[in-house]
C-alpha positions in Angstrom: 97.1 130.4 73.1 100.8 131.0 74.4 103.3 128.6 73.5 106.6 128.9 75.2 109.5 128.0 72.6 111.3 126.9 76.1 110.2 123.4 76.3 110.9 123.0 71.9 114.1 124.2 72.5 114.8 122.1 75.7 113.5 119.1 73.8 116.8 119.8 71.1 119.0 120.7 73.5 120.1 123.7 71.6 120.1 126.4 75.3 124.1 127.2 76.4 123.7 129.9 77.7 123.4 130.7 81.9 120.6 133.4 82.5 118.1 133.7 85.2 117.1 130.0 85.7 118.0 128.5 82.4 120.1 125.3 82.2 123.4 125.3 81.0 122.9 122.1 78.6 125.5 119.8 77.1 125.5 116.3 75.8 126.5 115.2 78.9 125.8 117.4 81.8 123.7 120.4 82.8 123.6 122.5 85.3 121.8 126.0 86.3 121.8 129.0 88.4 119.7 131.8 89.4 120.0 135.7 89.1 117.5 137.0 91.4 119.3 135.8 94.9 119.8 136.8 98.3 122.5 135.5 100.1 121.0 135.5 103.8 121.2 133.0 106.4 118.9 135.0 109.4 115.7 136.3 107.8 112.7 135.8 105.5 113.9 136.3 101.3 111.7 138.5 99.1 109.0 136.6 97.4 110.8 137.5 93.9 114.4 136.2 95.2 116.0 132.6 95.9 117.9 132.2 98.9 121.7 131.1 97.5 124.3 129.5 99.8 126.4 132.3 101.5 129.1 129.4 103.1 129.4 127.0 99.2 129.7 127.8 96.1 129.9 124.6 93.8 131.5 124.6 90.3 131.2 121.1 88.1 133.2 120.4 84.8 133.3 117.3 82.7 136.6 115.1 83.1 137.7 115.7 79.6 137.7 119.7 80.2 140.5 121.6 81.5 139.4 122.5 85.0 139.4 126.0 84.1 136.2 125.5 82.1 133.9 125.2 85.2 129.7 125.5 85.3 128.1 127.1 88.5 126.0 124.8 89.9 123.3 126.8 91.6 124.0 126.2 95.7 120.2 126.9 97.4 120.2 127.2 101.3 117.5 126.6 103.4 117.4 127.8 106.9 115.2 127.4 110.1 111.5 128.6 109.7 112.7 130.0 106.3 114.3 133.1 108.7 110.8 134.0 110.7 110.5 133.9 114.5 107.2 132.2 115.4 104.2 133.7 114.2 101.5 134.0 115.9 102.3 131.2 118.3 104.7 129.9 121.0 103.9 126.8 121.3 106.9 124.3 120.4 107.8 123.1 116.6 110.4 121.1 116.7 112.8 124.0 115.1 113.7 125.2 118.4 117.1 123.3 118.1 118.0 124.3 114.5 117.2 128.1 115.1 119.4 128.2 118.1 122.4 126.0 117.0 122.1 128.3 113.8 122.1 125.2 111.5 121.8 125.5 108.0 121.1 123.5 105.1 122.8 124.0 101.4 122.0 121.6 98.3 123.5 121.7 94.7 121.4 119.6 91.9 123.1 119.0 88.7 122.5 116.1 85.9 125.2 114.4 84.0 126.1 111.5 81.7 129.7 111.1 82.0 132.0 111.5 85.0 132.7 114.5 86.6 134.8 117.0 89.0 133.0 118.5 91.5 134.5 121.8 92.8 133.0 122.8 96.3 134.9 126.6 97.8 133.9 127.6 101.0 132.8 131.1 100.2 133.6 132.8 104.0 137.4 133.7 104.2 138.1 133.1 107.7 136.9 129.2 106.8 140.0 126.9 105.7 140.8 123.7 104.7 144.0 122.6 106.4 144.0 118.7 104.6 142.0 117.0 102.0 141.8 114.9 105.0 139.7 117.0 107.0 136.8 116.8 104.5 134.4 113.6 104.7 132.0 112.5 102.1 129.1 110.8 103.5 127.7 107.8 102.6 131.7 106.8 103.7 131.2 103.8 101.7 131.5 106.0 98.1 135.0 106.6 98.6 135.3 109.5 96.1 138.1 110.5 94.5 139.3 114.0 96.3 141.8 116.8 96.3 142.7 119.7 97.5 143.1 122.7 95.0 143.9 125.7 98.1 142.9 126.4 101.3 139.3 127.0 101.0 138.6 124.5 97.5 138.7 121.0 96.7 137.0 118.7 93.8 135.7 115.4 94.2 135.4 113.2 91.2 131.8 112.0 91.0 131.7 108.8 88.7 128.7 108.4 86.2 125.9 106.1 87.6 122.4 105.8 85.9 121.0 105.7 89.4 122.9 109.1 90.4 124.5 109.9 93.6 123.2 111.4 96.1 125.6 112.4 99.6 126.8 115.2 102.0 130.4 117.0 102.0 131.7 118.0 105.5 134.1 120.0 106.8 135.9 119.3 110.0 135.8 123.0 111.4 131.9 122.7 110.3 131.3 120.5 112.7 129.3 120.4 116.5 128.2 117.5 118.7 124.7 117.6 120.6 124.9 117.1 124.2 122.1 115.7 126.1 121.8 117.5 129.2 118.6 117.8 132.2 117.6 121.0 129.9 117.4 119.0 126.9 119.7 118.7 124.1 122.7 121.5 123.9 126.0 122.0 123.0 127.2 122.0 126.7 129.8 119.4 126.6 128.6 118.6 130.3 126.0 116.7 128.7 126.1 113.3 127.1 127.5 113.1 123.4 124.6 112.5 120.9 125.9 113.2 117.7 128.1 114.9 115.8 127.0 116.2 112.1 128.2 119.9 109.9 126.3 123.0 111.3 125.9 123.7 107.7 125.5 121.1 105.7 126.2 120.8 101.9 124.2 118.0 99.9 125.0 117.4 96.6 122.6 115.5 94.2 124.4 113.9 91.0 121.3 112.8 89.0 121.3 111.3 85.5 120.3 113.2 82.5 117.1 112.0 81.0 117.6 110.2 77.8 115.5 108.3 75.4 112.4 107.1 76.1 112.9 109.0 79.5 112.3 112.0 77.6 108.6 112.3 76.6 107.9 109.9 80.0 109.4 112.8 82.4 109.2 116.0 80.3 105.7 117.2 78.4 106.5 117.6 74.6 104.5 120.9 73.3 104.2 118.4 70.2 102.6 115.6 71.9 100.9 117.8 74.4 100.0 121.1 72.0 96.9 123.4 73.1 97.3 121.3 76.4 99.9 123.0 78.4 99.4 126.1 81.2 103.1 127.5 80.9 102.8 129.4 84.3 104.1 133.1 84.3 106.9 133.8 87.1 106.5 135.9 89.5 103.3 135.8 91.6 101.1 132.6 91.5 97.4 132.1 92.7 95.4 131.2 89.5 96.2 128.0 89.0 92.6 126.5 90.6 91.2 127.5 87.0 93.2 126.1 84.4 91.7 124.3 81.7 94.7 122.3 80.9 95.9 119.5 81.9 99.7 119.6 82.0 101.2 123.1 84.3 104.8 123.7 83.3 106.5 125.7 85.5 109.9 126.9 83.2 113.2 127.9 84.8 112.6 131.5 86.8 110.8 132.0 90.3 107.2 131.6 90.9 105.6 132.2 94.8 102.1 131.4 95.8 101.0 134.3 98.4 101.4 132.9 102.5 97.1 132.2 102.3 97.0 130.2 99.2 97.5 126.9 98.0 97.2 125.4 94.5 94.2 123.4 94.1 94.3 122.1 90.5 90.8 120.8 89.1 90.2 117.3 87.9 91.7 118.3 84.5 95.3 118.8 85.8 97.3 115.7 85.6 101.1 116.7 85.4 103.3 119.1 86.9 106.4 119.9 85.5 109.1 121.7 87.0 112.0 122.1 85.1 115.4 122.8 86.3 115.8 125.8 87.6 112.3 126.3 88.4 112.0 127.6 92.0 108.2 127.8 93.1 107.2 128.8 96.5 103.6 127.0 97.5 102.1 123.8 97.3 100.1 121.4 95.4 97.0 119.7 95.9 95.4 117.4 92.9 91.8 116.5 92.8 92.0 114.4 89.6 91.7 110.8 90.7 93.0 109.7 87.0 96.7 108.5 86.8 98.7 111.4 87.8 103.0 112.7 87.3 104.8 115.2 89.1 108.3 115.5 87.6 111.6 118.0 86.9 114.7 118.7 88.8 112.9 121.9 90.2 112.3 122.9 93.8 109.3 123.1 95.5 109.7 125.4 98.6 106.9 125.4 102.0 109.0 128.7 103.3 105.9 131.5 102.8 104.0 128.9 105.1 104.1 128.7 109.0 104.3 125.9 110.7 101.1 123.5 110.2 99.5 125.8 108.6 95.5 125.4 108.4 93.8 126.2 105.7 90.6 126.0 107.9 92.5 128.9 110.0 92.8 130.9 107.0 96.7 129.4 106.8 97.9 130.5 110.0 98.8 128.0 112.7 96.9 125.1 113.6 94.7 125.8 116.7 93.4 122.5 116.6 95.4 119.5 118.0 95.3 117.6 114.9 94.9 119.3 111.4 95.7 116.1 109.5 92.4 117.1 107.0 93.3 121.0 106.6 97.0 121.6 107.3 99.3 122.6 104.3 101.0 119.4 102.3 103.4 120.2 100.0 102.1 117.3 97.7 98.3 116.4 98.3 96.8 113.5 96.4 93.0 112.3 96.0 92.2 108.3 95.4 88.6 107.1 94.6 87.7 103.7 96.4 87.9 100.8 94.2 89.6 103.4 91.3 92.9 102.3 90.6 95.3 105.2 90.1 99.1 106.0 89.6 101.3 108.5 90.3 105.2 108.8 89.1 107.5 110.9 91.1 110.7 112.1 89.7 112.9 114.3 90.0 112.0 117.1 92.5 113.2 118.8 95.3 110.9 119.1 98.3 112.3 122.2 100.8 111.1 123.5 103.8 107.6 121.6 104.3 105.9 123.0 106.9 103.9 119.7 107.7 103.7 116.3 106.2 105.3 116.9 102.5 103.2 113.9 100.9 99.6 112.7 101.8 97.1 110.8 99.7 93.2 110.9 101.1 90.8 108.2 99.7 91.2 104.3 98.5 95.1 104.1 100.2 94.6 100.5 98.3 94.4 101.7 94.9 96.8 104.2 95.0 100.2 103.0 93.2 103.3 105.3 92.8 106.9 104.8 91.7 109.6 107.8 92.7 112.6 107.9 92.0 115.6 110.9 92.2 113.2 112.7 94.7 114.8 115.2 97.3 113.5 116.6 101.2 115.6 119.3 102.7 115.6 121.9 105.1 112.8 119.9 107.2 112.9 121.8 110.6 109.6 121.3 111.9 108.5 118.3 113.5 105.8 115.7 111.8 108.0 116.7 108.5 107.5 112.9 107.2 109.0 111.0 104.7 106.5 109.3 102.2 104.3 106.4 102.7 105.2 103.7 100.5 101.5 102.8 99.1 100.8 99.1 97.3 102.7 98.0 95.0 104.9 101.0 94.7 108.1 101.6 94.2 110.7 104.0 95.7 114.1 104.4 95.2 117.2 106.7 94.5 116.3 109.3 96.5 117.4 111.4 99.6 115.1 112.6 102.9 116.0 115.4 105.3 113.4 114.6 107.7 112.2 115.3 111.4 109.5 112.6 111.6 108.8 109.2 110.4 110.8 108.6 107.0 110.1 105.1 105.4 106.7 104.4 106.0 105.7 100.8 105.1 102.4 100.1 105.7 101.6 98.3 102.2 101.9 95.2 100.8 104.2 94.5 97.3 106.6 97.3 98.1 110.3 97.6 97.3 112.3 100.4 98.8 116.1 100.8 97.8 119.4 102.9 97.4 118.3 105.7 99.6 120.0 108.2 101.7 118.5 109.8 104.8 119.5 112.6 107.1 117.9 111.9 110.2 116.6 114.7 112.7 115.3 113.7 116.7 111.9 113.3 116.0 110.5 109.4 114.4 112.4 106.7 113.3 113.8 105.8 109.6 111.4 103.0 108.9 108.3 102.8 110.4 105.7 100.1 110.2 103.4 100.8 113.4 100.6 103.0 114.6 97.7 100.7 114.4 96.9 96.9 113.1 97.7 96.1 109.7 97.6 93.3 107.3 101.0 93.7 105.2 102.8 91.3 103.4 105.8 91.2 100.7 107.8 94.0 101.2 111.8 94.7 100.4 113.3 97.4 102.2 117.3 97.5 100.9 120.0 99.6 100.9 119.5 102.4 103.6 122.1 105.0 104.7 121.3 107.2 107.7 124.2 109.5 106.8 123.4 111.6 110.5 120.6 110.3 113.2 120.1 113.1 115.9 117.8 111.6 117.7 118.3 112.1 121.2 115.4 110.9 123.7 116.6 109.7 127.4 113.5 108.0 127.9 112.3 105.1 125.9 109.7 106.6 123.4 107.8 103.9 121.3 108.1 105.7 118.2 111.5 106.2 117.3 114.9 104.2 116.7 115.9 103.2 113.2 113.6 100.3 112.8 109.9 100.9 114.9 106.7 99.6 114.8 104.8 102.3 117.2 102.3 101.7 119.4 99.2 102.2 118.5 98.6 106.0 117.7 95.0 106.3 119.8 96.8 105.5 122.9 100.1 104.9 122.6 100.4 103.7 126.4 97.8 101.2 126.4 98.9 97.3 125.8 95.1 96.4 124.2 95.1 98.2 121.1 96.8 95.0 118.9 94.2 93.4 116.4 95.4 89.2 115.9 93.9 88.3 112.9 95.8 90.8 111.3 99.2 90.0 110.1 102.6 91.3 109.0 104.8 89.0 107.3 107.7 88.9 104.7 109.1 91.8 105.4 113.0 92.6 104.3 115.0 94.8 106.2 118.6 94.6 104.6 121.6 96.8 104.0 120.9 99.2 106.7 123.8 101.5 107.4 123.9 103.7 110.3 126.9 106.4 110.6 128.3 108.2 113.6 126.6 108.1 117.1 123.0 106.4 117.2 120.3 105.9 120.0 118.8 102.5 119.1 118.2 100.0 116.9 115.0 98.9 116.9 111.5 99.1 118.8 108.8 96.3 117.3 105.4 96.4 119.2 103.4 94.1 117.3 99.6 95.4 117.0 99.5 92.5 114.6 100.2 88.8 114.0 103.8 88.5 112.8 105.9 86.2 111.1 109.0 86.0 108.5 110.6 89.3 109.6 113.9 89.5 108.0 116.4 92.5 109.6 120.0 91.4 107.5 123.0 93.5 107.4 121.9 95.9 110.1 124.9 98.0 111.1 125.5 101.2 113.3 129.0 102.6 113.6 128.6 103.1 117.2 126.1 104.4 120.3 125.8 107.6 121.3 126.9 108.3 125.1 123.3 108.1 126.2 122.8 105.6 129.5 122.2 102.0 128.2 118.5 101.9 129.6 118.0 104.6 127.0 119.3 102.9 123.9 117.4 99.6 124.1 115.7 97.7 121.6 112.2 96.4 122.0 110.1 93.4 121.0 106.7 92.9 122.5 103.9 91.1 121.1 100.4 93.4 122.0 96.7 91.9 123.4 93.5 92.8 122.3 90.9 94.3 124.1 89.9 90.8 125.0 93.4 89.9 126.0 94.3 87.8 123.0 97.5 88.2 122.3 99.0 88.7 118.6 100.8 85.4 117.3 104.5 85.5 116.5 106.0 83.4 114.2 108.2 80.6 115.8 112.1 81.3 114.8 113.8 78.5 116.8 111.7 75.5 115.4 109.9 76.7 111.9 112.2 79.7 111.0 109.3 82.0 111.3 109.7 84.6 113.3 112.2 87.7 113.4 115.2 86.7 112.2 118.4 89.0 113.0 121.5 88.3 110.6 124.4 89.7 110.8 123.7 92.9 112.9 126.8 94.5 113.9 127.7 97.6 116.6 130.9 98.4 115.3 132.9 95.5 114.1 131.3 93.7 116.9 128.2 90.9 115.1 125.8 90.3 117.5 124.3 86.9 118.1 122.6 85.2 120.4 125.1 82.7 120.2 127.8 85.1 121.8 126.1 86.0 124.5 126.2 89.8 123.5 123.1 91.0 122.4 121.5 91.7 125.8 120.3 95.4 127.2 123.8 95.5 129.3 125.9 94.2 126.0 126.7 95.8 123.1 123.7 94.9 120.9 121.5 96.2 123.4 118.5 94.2 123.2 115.7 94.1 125.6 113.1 91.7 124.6 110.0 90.1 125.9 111.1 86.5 127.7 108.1 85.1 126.1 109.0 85.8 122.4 112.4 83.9 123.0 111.7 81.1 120.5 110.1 84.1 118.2 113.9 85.3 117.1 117.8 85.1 116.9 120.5 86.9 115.9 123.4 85.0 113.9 
């Protein structure tokens, strides 16, 4: 049996040195870097190489170093259908927009202890920095610390926090604005203004070193785990259905699955680890229904896989018009009914999905996970979801790129908090909709949508930053609600929206509701869109007998959906002021009947 001496020494701490993958490790900050790179931003990478950021380079140094004593912080970039035109199909996928407008995405991952400098160059030399004032830091609420070194560097001083940081850095000369014109979205400024956000974006993800106990929960120890763990050779991977172990450690280097292949560990696998600096190309699927971890500051990259790619069409693109069973997920899970089973999610880097990153298939009741420092980038396509939050499960500290549904709420005992989202057209933030469900107790806290893109004219159900969709068998129809389900005690609070947005909220009750909380709602300001397109909606749905949902009474028994301090601006909207209707500034368009169901104050 191979043992790797990487993990031993990684336990001890005792690797300084930077080569291919390996951490640079101190007591109080690591970072690492990559050898095998490419830096291209218009095609496909070789399957041995990492794609490296060819517009940032970022540098990071401990605040009681001299500046000159600087670590590279490997600077991945993910671009639009990982640099491939459409293969095999012309049908649309939601990238059109990125591909055209040339976007990219960079991303720096580096963990610390102690406060840092943060040294971000601009690596193209006809970009500049005129002021330190020209560059933004998103959330705006951090308020960093920043300076400008020369014309094409500045640091940022990123304070310690056991919760980490996660946020974007933005250039002024990076930046466009979308324009909604009659040929769909643009940059022709004869169009309405949308929103503005970098064409290539830099995210930077401060996350805590693990310490203590943390050690042995997020890292396998050959000691505890000896004769028990696959250490997966780099290069090539597509072996890894066989493995007798039960713990697959994936060390610092590059690892690709080939474009028609998948990882399907058997029942004995129960932990992946990817350290940092591990870069693996493919995707996981677990068939052990025991509890299960997926950990490491590594990446996990979808780019070798088209677009809803089906394994039941031998990985190519979906003929069918739902592959929900056989498409590609980056993380697949299995639940036995009446089993109960947990999963802990730390650490990772999702990039590229090509389809919904994260989907468990069985007993959605007994499924229980808490994440934590988790990362999506570079999600282009469309249905590129966020995760669904499953009973009593936990998610927090973590960042979503995403171009579909992000916060997906459909469980009871759930607590969601300190996360940052980067929000493409398609789906809303948080989502609670699609059919009937019976969901109570759930905290939702501490939300910043750094950049919403989402552009629709016409009033789609399924978008806005707060939605309950319509009912996802026919979204038109008015009869799909189910009354003796019920929704209630839900917590919406801290929600921060910068820049231009669409809408606030949609709420078609398929259920019974009652005790909806939305507190501390806020968007910076609407985009340029016609008022009838930015509305918010609350309508309470029938059954196919015509009995309508019930909705919780808000005037008399304080039971209904109550709006506190939502503000446009630095305008609060109540119902008081007169200013919340469709015409006004909080831009509210809801059902006459539910009047005594809500209020804003």
């Amino acid at each position: 049996m191979f043992v790797s001496l990487f993990p031993i020494l990684f336990h001890l701490a005792y690797l300084f040195s930077r080569v291919n993958g390996l951490p640079i490790i101190s007591n109080n900050l690591h970072t690492w870097w990559h050898n095998n790179i490419e830096y291209n931003d218009n095609s496909s990478v070789r399957d041995s190489s990492v794609r490296a950021s060819n517009i940032y380079s970022v540098q990071v140094t401990t605040t009681d170093l001299h500046q000159n004593n600087r670590y590279d912080s490997f600077t991945y970039m993910s671009i639009p259908r990982g640099g491939r035109q459409k293969w095999e199909y012309d049908s649309s996928d939601g990238a059109e927009f990125a591909e055209k407008t040339k976007l990219t995405m960079s991303w720096s991952t580096f963990q610390y202890l102690t406060d840092v400098w943060l040294i971000v160059k601009l690596n193209n030399s006809m970009s500049t920095i005129d002021s330190i004032e020209h560059v933004t830091i998103r959330p705006i609420t951090l308020n960093f610390k920043k300076e400008l070194i020369d014309s094409r560097t500045i640091r940022i001083l990123v304070p310690y926090r056991a919760a980490g940081y996660r946020f974007s850095v933005e250039f002024e000369k990076q930046l466009f604005t979308t324009y909604h014109t009659n040929y769909g979205p643009s940059e022709n400024t004869a169009g309405q203004p949308i929103h503005t956000e970098p064409r290539h974006a830099l995210l930077i993800f401060a996350e805590s070193i693990v310490t203590g106990d943390q050690i042995d929960e997020y890292i396998p120890n050959p000691h505890i785990h000896y004769n028990n763990i696959y250490y997966v050779p780099q290069g090539e991977v597509k072996n890894l259905n066989i493995i007798k172990e039960t713990v697959v450690y994936f060390e610092p280097g590059i690892y690709y699955m080939p474009w028609n292949y998948h990882a399907i560990f058997p029942t004995n696998v129960h932990w992946i680890y990817l350290a940092p600096g591990a870069y693996v190309k493919g995707a996981f699927q677990f068939q052990s229904t025991d509890n299960i971890k997926v950990t490491g500051f590594g990446v996990l990259s979808g780019e070798k896989y088209v677009y809803e790619a089906d394994v039941a069409n031998n990985y190519h693109h979906s003929i069918n018009n739902q592959c929900w069973a056989t498409c590609v997920k980056k993380l697949r899970f299995t639940s036995d009914y009446g089993k109960e089973q947990y999963l802990q999610l730390h650490g990772i880097t999702i990039s590229e999905p090509s389809y919904h990153s994260f989907v468990v298939y069985g007993d959605d009741q007994t499924f229980h996970m808490s994440v934590s420092s988790y990362h999506q980038v570079g999600s282009w396509y469309w249905q590129t979801d966020g995760l669904e939050i499953y009973r009593g499960s936990s998610l927090e500290n973590t960042f979503f790129h995403s171009n579909d549904d992000v916060l997906k709420i459909y469980h009871s005992d759930v607590i969601v908090r300190n996360i940052v989202v980067w929000k493409n057209e398609n789906g809303p933030v948080i989502q609670w909709g699609w059919s009937p469900r019976t969901i109570n107790n759930v905290t939702v806290d501490q939300i910043d949508i750094i950049h919403n893109r989402i552009w629709w004219s016409d009033v789609k159900h399924n978008t806005c930053i707060i939605n309950s969709a319509t009912h996802y068998a026919d979204t038109e129809s008015t009869n799909t609600a189910d009354p003796n389900q019920l929704i209630k005690n839900l917590i919406i609070s801290n929600i921060r929206s910068e820049g231009m947005n669409s809408c606030a909220m949609r709420i078609y009750a398929l259920s019974s509701t009652q005790s909806i909380t939305i507190e501390n709602l806020w968007i910076e300001q609407w985009n340029q869109l016609n008022k009838s397109s930015q509305i918010s909606i609350f309508k309470a749905y029938k059954d196919k007998n015509g009995n309508q949902v019930k909705v919780g009474n808000q005037s008399n028994d304080k039971k209904g959906l109550a709006i506190i301090n939502y503000t446009v601006g630095t305008t609060k909207i109540t119902k008081v002021a007169n200013n919340w209707q469709d015409t006004n500034v909080g831009r509210l368009y809801f059902d006459a009947n539910l009047w005594d169901s809500w209020d804003a104050y």
